[in-house]
C-alpha positions in Angstrom: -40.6 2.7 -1.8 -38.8 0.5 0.7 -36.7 3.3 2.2 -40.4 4.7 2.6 -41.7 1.7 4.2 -38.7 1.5 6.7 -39.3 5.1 7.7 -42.9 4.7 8.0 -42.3 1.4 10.3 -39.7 2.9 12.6 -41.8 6.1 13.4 -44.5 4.0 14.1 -42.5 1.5 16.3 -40.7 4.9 17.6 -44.3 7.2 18.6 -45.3 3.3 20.1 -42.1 3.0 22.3 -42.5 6.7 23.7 -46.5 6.1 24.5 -45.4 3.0 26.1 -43.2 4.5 28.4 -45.4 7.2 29.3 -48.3 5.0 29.9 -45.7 3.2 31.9 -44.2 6.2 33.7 -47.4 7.6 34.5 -49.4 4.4 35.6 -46.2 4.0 38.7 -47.4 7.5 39.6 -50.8 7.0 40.0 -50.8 3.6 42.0 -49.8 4.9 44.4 -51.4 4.0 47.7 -52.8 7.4 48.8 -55.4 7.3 46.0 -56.7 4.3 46.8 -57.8 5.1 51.2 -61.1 4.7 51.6 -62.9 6.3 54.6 -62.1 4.8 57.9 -65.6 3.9 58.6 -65.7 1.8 55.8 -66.9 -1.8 57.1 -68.3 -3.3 54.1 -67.4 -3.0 50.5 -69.9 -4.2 47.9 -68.5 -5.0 44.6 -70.2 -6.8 41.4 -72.1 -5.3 38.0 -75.3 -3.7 37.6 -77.2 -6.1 40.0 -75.5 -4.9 42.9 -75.3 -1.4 41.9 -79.1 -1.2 41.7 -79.7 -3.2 44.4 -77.3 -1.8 46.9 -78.2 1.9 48.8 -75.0 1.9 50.8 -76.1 4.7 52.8 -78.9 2.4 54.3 -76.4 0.0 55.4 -73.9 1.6 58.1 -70.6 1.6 57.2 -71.3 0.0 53.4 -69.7 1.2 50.4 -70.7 0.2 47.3 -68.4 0.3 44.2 -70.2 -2.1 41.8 -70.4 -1.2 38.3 -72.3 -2.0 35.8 -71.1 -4.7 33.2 -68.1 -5.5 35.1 -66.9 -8.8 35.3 -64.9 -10.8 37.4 -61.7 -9.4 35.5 -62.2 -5.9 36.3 -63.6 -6.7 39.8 -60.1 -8.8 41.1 -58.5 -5.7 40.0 -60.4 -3.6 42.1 -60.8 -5.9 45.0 -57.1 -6.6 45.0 -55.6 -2.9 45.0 -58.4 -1.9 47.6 -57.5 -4.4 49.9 -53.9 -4.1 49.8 -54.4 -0.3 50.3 -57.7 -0.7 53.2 -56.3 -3.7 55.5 -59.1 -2.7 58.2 -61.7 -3.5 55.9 -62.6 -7.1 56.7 -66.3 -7.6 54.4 -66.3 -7.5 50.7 -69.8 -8.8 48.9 -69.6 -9.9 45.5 -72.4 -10.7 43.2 -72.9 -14.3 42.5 -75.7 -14.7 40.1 -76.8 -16.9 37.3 -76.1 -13.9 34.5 -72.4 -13.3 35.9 -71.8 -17.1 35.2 -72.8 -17.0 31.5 -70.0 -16.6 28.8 -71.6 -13.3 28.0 -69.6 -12.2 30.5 -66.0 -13.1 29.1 -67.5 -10.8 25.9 -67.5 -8.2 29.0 -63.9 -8.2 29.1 -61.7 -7.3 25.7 -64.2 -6.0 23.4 -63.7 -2.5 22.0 -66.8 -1.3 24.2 -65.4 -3.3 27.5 -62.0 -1.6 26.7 -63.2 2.0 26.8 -65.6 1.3 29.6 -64.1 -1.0 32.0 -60.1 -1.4 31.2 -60.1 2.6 31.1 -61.3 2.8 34.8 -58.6 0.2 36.1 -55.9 0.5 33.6 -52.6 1.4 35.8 -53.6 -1.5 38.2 -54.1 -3.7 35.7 -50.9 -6.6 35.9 -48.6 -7.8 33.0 -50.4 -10.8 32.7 -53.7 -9.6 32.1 -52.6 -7.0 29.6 -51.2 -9.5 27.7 -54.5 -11.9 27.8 -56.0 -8.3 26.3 -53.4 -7.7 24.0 -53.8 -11.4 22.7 -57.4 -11.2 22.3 -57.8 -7.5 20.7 -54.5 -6.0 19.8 -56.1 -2.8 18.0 -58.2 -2.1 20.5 -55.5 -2.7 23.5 -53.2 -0.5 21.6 -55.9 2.4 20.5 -56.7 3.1 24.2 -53.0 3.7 25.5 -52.7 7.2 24.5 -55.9 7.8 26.2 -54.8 6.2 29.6 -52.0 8.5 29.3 -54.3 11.1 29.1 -56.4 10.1 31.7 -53.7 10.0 34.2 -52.5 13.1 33.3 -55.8 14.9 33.9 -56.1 13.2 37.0 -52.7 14.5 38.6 -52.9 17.8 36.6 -56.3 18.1 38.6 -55.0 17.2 42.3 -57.1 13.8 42.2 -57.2 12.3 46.0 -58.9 9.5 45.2 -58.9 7.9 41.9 -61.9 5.4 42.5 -63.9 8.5 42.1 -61.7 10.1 39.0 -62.4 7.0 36.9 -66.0 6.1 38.9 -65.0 2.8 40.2 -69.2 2.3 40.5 -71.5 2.9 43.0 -75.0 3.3 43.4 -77.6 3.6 40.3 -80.8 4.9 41.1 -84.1 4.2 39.0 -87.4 6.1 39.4 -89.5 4.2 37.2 -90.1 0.8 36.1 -90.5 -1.4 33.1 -91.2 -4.8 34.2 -94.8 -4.9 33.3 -93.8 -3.7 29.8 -91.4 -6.1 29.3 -93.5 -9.1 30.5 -96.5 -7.8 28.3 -93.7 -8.0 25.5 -92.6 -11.5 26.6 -89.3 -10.4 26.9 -88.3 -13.0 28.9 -88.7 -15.4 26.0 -85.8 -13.5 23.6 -82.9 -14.8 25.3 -81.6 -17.7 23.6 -80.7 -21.3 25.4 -77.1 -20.7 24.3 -77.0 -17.4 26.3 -78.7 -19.1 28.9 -77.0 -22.8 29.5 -73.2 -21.6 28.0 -70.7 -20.9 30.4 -68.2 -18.6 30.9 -64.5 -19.5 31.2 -62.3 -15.9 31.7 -64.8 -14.6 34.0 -65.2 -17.2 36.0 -61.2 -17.6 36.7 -61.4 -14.5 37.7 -63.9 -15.1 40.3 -61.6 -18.2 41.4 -58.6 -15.8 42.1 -60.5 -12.6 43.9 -61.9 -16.0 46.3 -57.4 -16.7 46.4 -56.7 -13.0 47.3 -59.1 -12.8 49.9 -58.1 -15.8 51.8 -54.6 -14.7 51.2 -55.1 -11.0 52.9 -57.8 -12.5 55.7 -60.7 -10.3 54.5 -64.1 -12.1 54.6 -65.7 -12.6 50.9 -69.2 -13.0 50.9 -70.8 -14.1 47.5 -74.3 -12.8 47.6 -77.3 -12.9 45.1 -79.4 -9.9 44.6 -83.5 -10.4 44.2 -84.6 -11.2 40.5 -87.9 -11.6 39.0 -89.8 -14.9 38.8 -89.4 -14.2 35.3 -86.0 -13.8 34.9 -85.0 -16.2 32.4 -81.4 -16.8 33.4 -82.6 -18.3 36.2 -83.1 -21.7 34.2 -79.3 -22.2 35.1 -79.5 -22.8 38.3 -78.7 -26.2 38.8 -74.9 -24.9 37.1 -74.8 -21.7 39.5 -75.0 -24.3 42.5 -72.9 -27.2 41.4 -69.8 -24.7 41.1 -70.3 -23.2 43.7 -70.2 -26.5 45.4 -67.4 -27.5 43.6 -65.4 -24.3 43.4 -66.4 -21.8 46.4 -67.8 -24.4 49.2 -65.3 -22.7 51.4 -67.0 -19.3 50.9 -70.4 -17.3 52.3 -73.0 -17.5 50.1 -76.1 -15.1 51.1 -79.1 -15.7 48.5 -81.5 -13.2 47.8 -82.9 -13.8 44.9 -86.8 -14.4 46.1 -86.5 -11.7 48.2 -90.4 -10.6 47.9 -90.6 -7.2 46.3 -93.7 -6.2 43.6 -93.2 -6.1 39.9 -93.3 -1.7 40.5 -89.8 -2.7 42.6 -88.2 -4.0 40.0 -86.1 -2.0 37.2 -86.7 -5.0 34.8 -86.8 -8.6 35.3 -83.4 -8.9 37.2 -82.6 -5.2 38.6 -84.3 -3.5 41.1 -85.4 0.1 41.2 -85.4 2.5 43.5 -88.2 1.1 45.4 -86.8 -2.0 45.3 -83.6 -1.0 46.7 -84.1 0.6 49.2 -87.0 -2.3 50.5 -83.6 -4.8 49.9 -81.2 -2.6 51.5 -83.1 -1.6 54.4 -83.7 -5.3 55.1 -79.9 -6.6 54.5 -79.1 -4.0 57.2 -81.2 -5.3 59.9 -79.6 -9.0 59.1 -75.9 -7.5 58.5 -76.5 -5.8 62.3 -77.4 -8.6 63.6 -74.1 -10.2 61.9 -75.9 -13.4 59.7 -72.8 -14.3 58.5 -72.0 -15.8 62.0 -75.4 -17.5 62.2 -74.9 -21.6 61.9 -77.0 -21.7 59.1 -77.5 -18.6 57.4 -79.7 -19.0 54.5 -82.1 -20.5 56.8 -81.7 -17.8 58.8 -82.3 -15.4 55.3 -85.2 -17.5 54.4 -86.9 -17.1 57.5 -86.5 -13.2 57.6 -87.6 -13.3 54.1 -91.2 -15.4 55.3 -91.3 -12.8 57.9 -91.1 -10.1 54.9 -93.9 -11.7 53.0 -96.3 -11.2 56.2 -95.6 -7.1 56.5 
């Protein structure tokens, strides 16, 4: 039974070791830089979860790409940001989504769970650095160890195919579009009343290191980062944590942009649910952060005063 045991152990340690190394093998291939280039007319790269990538029409904003996804943290987003930037040094703008949800500890439940694994560690997994795989591998070993073979597998299909750019192989995000809404519905329902005050008021620690060190890489290669907020209902009930969402970003990210959108004025039929926006909504939000973008409000002394006015002006159309 013992000789059994051994045999059993060392195949297992033996088919581990091979995956390893071709996981290994196989992720030095595909980092290469040439499957990260974005277009040279690429100006502004918008990154974040859902609420950017329903908010955000990049082709009403010239020279906008958007690559947010939705349910990404801050984890999975300094991945991206860091590979694209070391790949793109033109690009000078990146917006980031800065919002009462992201700051919850729901997010760092984003990160290492099965679902989070197959979702958003497939999409970035030969970028991903030692020390972050091990943070993975400490927090779920089964599932960090389940999904190698299929990375394997993935990057396989992606040179067996003659990928160009892998952003696209995995979908790296982009923009979600929404015909209908269901805010009505879910106010009739009271839906803002079902999330709890520990969902709400608790706050997350992984994610928001995360968001610390894309803010370090940024300075580090010279590209602007500009935390932004997209529009959210006046219902949205995450929004009972502001007072947090504004003392860390004084404490933490003073140095850095901060646009803030969220009482942009759009009409419950504009909004997806109580804090994304629809089609209608987006492209309301998008055509209006153009006009400010071309008229470069980043420069502007004060900025959000500058956003709140353009925002009265909205309310008078």
């Amino acid at each position: 039974m013992k000789l059994f045991c051994r045999k059993v152990l060392f195949f297992v340690v033996l088919l581990s070791s091979i995956t390893f190394f071709i996981v290994f093998f196989l992720n030095n291939i595909v980092q290469d830089n040439r499957y990260y280039k974005l277009s040279p007319h690429t100006k502004y790269l918008f990154v974040g979860s859902s609420f950017v990538s329903c908010s955000i029409r990049d082709s009403e904003i010239d020279g906008a790409v958007n690559l947010a996804l939705a349910g990404e943290s801050f984890f999975y987003s300094y991945t991206k940001i860091k590979k694209i930037i070391d790949v793109n040094p033109e690009l000078k703008y990146i917006f980031l989504d800065y919002s009462n949800f992201k700051l919850t500890k729901i997010m760092d439940r984003f990160i290492c769970t099965d679902m989070y694994l197959s979702t958003q560690y497939l999409r970035y997994a030969p970028l991903i650095e030692n020390r972050e795989k091990l943070a993975v591998l400490g927090e779920n070993p089964l599932g960090f160890l389940s999904i190698q073979p299929v990375i394997a597998r993935d990057n396989i299909g992606f040179l067996k195919w003659g990928g160009t750019f892998y952003p696209s192989y995995k979908y790296w995000g982009g923009y979600d579009e929404f015909h209908f809404s269901k805010t009505d519905s879910l106010i009739r329902a009271n839906h803002q009343a079902k999330a709890t005050q520990q969902d709400i008021f608790e706050v997350g620690s992984v994610n928001l290191e995360y968001l610390v060190k894309i803010k370090e890489v940024c300075v580090e290669k010279g590209v602007n980062l500009i935390l932004f907020r997209t529009p959210t209902h006046a219902l949205d009930p995450y929004r009972a944590n502001e007072e947090f969402l504004q003392t860390y970003r004084k404490e933490n990210l003073s140095d850095i942009t901060f646009l803030d959108f969220h009482d942009f004025p759009l009409e419950n039929k504009e909004f997806l649910d109580l804090d994304h926006l629809n089609y209608l909504g987006a492209t309301k939000f998008s055509s209006f952060l153009s006009s400010l973008i071309k008229d470069s409000l980043w420069i502007v002394d004060d900025n959000q005063e500058y956003i709140e006015r353009n925002i009265r002006a909205q309310r008078t159309k």
